[in-house]
N, CA, C and O of each residue as an XYZ file, in Angstrom:
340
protein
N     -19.151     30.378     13.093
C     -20.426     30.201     12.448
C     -21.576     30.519     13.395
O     -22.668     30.150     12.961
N     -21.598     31.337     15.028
C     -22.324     31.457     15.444
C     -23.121     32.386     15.156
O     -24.188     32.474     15.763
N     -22.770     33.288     14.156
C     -23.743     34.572     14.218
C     -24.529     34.304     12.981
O     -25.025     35.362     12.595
N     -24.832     33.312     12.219
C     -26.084     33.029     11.449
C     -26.400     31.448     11.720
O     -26.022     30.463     11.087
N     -27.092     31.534     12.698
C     -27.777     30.160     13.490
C     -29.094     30.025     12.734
O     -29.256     28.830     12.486
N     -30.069     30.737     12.281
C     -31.332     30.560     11.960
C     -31.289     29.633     10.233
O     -31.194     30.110      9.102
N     -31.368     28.644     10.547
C     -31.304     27.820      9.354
C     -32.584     27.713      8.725
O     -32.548     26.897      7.804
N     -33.575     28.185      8.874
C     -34.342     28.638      8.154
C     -34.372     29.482      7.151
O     -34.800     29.376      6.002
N     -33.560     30.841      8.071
C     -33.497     31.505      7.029
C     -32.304     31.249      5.945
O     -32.432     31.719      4.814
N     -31.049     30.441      6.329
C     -30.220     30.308      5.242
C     -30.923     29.352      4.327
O     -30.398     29.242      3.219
N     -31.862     28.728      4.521
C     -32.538     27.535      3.477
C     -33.074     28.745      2.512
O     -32.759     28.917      1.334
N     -33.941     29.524      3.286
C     -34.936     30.470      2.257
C     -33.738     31.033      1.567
O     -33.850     30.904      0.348
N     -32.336     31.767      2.032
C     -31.398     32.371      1.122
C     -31.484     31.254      0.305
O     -32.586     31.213     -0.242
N     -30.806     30.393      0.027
C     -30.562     28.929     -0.820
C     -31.330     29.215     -1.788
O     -30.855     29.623     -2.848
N     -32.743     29.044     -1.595
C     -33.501     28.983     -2.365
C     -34.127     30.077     -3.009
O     -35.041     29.896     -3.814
N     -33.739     31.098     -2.740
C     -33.767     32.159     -3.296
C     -32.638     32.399     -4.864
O     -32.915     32.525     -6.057
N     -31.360     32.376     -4.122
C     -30.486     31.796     -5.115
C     -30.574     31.116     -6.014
O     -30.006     31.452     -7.054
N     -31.395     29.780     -5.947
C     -32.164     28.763     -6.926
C     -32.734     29.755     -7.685
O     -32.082     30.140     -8.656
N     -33.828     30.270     -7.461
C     -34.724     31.080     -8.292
C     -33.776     32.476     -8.780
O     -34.077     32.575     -9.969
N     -33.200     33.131     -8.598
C     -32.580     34.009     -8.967
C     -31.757     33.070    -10.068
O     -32.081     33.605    -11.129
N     -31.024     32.155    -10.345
C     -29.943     31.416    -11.311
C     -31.422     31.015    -12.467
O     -31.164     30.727    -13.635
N     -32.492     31.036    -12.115
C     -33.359     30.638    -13.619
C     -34.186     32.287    -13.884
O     -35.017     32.272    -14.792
N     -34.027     33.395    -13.284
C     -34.595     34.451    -13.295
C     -33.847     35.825    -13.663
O     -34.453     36.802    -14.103
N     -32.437     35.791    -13.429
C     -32.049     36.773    -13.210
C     -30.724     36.203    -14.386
O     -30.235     35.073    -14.361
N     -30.329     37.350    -15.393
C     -29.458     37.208    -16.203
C     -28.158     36.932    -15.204
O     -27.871     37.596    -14.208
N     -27.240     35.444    -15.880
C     -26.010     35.181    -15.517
C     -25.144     36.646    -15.002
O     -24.808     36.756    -13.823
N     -24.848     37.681    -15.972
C     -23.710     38.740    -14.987
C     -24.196     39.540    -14.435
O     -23.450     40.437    -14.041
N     -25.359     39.622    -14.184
C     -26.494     40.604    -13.405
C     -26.045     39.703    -11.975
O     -25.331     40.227    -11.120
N     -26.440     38.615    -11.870
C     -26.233     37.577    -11.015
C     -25.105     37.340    -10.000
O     -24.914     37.354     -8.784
N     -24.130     36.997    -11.750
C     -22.184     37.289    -10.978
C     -22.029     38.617    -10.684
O     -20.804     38.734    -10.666
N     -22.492     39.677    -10.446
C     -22.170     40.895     -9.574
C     -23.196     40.996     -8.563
O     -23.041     42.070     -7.983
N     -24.231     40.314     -8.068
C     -24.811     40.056     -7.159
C     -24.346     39.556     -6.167
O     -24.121     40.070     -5.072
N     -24.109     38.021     -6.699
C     -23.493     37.068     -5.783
C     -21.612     37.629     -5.231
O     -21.138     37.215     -4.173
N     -20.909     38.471     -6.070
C     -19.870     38.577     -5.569
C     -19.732     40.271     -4.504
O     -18.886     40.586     -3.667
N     -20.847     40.976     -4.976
C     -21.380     41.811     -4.421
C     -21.531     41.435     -2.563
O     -20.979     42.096     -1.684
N     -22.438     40.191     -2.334
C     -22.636     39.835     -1.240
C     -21.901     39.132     -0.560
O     -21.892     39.019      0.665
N     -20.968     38.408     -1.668
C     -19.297     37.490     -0.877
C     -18.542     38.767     -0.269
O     -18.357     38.861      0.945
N     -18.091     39.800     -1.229
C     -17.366     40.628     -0.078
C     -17.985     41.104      0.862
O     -17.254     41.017      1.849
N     -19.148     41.671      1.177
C     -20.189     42.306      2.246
C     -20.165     41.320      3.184
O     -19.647     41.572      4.271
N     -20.568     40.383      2.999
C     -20.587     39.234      3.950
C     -20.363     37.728      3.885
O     -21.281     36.938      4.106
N     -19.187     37.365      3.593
C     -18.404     36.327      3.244
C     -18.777     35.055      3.963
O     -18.845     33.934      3.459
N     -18.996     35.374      5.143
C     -19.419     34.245      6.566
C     -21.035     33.550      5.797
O     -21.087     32.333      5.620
N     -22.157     34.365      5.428
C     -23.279     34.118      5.621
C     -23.376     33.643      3.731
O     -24.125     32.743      3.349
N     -22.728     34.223      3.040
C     -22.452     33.645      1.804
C     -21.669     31.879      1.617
O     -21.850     31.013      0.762
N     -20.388     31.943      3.390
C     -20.544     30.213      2.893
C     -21.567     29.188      3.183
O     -21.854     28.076      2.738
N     -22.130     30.203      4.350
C     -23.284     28.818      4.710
C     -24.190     28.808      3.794
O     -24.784     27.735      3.894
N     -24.699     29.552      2.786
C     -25.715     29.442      2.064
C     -25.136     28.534      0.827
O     -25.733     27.749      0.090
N     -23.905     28.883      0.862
C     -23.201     27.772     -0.517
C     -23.159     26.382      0.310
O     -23.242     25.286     -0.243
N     -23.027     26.557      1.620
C     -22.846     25.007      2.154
C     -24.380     24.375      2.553
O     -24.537     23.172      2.756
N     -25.356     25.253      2.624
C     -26.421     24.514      2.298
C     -27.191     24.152      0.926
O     -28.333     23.694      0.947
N     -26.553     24.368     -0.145
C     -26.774     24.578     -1.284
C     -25.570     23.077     -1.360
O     -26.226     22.334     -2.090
N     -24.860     22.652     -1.177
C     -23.932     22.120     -1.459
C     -24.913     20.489     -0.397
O     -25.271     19.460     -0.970
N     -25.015     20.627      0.393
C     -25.851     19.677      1.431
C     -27.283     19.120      0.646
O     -28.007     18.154      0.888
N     -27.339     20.099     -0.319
C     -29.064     19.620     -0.898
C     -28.629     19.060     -1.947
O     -29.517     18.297     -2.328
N     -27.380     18.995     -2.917
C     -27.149     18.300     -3.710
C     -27.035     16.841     -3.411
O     -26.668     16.418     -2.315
N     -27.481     15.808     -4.801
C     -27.913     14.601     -4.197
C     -26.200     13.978     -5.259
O     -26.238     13.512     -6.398
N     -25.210     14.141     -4.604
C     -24.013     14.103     -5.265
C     -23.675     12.343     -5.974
O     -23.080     12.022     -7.003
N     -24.490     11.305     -4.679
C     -24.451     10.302     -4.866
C     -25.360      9.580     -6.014
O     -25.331      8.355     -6.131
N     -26.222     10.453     -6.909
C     -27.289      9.919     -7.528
C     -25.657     10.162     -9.307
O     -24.448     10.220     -9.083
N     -26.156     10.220    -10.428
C     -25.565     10.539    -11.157
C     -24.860     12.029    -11.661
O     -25.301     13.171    -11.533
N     -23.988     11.695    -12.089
C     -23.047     13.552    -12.084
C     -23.942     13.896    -13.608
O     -23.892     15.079    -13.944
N     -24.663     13.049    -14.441
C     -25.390     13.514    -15.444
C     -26.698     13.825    -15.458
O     -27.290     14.366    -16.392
N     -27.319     13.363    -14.055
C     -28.746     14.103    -13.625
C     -28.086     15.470    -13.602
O     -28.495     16.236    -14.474
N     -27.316     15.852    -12.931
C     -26.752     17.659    -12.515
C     -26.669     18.109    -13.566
O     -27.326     19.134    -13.750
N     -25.948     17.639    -14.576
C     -25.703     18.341    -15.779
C     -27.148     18.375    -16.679
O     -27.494     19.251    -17.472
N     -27.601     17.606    -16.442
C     -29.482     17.744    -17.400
C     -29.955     18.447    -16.663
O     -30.996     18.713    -17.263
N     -30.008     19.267    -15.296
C     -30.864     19.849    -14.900
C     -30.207     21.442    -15.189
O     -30.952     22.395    -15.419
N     -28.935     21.550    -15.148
C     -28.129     22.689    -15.767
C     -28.607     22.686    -17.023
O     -29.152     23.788    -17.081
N     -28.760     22.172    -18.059
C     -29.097     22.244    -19.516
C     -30.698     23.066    -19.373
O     -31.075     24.159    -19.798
N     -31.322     22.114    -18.668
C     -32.619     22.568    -18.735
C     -32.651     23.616    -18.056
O     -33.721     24.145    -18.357
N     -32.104     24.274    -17.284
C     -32.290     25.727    -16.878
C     -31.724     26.541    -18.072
O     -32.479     27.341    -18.625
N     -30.568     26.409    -18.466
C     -30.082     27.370    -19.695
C     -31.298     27.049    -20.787
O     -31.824     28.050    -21.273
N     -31.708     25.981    -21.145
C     -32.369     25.890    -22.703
C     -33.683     26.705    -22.463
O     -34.260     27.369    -23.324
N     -34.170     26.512    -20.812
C     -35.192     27.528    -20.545
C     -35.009     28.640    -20.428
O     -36.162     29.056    -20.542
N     -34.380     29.524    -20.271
C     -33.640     30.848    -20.371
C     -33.304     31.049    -21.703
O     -33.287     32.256    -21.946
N     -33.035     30.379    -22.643
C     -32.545     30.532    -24.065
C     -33.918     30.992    -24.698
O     -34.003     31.867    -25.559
N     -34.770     30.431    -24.270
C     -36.469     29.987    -25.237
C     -36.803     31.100    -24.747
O     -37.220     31.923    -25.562
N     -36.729     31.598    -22.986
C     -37.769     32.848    -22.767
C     -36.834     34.277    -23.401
O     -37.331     35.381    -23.625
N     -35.774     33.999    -23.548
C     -35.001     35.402    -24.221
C     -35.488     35.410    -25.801
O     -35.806     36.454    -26.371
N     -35.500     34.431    -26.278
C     -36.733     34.195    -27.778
C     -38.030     35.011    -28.147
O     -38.358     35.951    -28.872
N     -38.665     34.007    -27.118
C     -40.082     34.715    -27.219
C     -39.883     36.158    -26.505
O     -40.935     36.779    -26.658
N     -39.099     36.797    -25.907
C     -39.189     38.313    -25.682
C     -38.723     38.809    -26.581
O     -39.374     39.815    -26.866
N     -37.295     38.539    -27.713
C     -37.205     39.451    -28.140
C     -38.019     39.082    -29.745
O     -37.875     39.811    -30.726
N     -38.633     38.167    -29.744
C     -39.717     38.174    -30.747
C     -41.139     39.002    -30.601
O     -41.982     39.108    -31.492
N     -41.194     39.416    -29.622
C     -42.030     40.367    -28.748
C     -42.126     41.505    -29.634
O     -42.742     42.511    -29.282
């Protein structure tokens, strides 16, 4: 794990990822993300393991799942109003 030390920048990956999962269509996404697992497998776990570190695992497993809902139901509504566009 020495050759991606700058934990800064794996936070900004993280959170990039965040915003890409409410921005970017699901299989647009899954060929992104598996796109960059084979390219670089090492720097893809630390970003899942800081992604995994920010989860608050100890609070309820049904906060996670309401905040999953509310990203899909928001993605459902903006694919609406576009193709009502």
């Amino acid at each position: 794990m020495a050759r991606y030390t700058d934990h800064d920048q794996l936070g900004a990956a993280a959170l990039e990822l965040c915003e890409a999962v409410r921005e970017i269509g699901p299989l647009e996404l899954y060929r992104r993300l598996a796109a960059h697992c084979v390219r670089d497998p090492e720097r893809m776990a630390q970003i899942l393991m800081c992604l995994a570190a920010w989860v608050d695992y100890d609070g309820p497993a049904g906060a996670l799942t309401d905040r999953a809902a509310a990203i899909v139901e928001c993605r459902v509504q903006s694919a609406g109003a576009r193709s009502a566009s």
